[in-house]
C-alpha positions, 0 to 999 in steps of 0.5 A: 491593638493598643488603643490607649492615649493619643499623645500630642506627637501622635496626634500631630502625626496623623494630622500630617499624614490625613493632609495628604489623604483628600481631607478638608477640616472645616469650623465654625467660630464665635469670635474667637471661640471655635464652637463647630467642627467637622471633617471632609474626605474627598473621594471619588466613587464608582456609583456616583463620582466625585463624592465627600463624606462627613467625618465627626460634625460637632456644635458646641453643646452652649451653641445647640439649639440656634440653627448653627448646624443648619448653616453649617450643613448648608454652608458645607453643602454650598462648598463641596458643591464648589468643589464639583461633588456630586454626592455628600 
């Protein structure tokens, strides 16, 4: 398996092809900044229902330590919540 570089092309098709694949991405700006990331897979499970699992959650490192990631937290609960998810 080759597990070099990820090419811009590459990149660009695997982001087509999670689209298709229950994937939200959501982030957090500052302005025009974007200081916050994280992914969102929709799925449903046999245990529990409707469920999201959290891919990669990142905060700028200059923006740690403010209680960002807290209401990013919060705020990705609320949603997927909205989202009739029964499990995060």
């Amino acid at each position: 398996m080759n597990v070099g570089r990820v090419t811009e092309i590459l990149l660009k098709e695997r982001f087509l092809e999670v689209i298709e694949q229950n994937y939200k991405c959501a982030v957090v700006f500052d302005k025009d900044k974007l200081i916050g990331v994280t992914g969102l897979w929709f799925c449903t499970r046999h245990y529990v229902g409707k469920s999201v699992e959290l891919d990669h959650v990142y905060i700028s490192e200059e923006y740690r330590g403010m209680g960002l990631g807290k209401q990013f937290m919060d705020w990705i609960n609320r949603y997927c919540q909205s989202k009739g998810c029964n499990s995060l």
